[in-house]
C-alpha positions in Angstrom: 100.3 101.7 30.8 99.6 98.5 33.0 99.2 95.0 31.8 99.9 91.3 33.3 102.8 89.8 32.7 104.0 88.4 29.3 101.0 90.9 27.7 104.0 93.3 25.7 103.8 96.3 28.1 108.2 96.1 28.1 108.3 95.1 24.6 106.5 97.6 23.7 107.8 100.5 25.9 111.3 99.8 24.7 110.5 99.9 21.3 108.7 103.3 21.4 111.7 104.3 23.4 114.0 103.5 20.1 112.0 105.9 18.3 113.6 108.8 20.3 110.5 110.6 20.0 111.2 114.2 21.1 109.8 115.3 25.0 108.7 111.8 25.3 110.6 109.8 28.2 109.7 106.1 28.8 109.5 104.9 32.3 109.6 101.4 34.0 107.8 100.8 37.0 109.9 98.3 38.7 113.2 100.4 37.7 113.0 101.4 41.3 113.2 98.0 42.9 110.6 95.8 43.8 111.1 94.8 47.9 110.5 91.1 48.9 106.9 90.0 50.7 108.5 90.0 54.3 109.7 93.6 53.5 106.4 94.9 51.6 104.3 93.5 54.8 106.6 95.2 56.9 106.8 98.5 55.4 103.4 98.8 53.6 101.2 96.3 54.8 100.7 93.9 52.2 102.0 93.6 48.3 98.9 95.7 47.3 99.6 98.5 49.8 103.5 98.9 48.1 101.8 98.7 44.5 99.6 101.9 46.2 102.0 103.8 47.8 104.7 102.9 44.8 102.0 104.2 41.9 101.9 107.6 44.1 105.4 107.7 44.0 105.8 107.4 40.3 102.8 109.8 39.6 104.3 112.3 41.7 108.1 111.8 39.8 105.9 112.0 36.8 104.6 115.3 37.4 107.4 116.7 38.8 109.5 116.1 35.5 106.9 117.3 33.3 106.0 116.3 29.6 104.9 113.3 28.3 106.2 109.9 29.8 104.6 106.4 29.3 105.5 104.4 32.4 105.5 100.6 32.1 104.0 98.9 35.4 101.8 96.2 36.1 98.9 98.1 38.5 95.6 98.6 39.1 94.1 101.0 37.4 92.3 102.4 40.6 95.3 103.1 41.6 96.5 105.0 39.2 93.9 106.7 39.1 94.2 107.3 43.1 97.4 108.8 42.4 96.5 111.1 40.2 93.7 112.8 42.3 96.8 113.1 44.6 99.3 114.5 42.5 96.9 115.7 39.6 98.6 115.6 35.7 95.5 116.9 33.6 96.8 114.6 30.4 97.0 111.3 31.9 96.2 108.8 30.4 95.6 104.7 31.5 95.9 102.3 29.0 95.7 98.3 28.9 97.9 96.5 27.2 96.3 92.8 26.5 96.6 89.4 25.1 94.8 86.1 25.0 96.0 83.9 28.2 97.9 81.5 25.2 99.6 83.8 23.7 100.7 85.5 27.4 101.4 81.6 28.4 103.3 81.2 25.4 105.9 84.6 25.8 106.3 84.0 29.5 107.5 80.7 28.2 110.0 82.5 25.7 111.1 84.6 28.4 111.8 81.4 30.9 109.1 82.6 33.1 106.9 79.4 33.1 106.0 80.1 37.1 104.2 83.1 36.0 102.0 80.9 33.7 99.2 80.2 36.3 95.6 80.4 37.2 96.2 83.3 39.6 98.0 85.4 36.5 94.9 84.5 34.4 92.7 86.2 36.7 94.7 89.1 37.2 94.6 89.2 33.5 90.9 89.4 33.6 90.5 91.6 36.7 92.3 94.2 34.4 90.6 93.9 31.5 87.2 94.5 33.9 88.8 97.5 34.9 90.0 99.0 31.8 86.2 97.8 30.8 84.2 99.5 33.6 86.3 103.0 33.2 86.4 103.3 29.8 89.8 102.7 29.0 91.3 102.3 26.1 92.6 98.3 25.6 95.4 97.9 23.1 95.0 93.6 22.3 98.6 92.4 21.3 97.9 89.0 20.9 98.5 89.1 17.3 100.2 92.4 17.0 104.0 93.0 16.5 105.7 94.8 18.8 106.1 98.0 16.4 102.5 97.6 16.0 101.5 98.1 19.6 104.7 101.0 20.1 102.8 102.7 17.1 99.2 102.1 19.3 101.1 103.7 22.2 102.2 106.4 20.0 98.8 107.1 19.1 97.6 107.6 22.7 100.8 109.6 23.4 100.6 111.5 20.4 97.5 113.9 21.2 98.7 114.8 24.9 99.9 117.9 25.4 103.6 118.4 26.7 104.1 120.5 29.5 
């Protein structure tokens, strides 16, 4: 599931994770560290090469656990989908979780996260939703949902993949 910031992906991951769903594990992207810009340069070229080389990563730990998971990040969809013509999972699923740039503006500003409410986060915003637009994915818009509302959505998309 990818999203921009302040759209619900957490939120939402955490309350489907509540539900204890059985063979379902819920993942979080930046659980395995996100490295500083001098360090990302460095070691990967640029920000976008780590968000690359770091989707692999998951995809493969993914696949190697097996079953369903739901992994909360905030990437590009080609990416993803990148990854998984690497290490292929034949369920996989992308999904875009979404809100109007108020509403994103004003849980970022709940969260004390005001610096994230920018132009630049707008656009990423919108370069998503083109994605998920031009590959047919499937766009869950929180802006007025609860967060039980969009953990039920996720069930939904979870709910007909097969476990391994």
């Amino acid at each position: 599931m990818t999203g921009a910031s302040g759209a619900g992906k957490t939120a939402a991951v955490r309350a489907l994770e509540a539900r204890g769903i059985a063979g379902l594990r819920c993942r979080y992207f930046d659980s395995i560290g996100v490295p500083g810009l001098e360090e990302m340069t460095r070691d990967y070229g640029s920000p976008d090469g780590w968000q690359a080389a770091t989707t692999v990563e998951w995809v493969r730990r993914l696949r190697m656990e097996g079953g369903r998971a739901v992994l909360d990040g905030q990437v590009r969809p080609s990416y993803i989908l990148r990854a998984l013509r690497d290490e292929p999972m034949p369920e996989a699923r992308i999904v875009l979780l979404d809100c109007s740039a108020a509403e994103r503006a004003r849980r970022l500003g709940e969260r004390s996260q005001p610096e994230l409410v920018t132009a630049r986060m707008d656009a990423w915003a919108a370069y998503l939703r083109g994605q998920a637009d031009a590959l047919g994915l499937p766009v869950i818009d929180t802006t007025e949902r609860s967060v039980e509302d969009v953990a039920d959505a996720l069930a939904a998309e979870v709910g007909g993949m097969e476990a391994d």
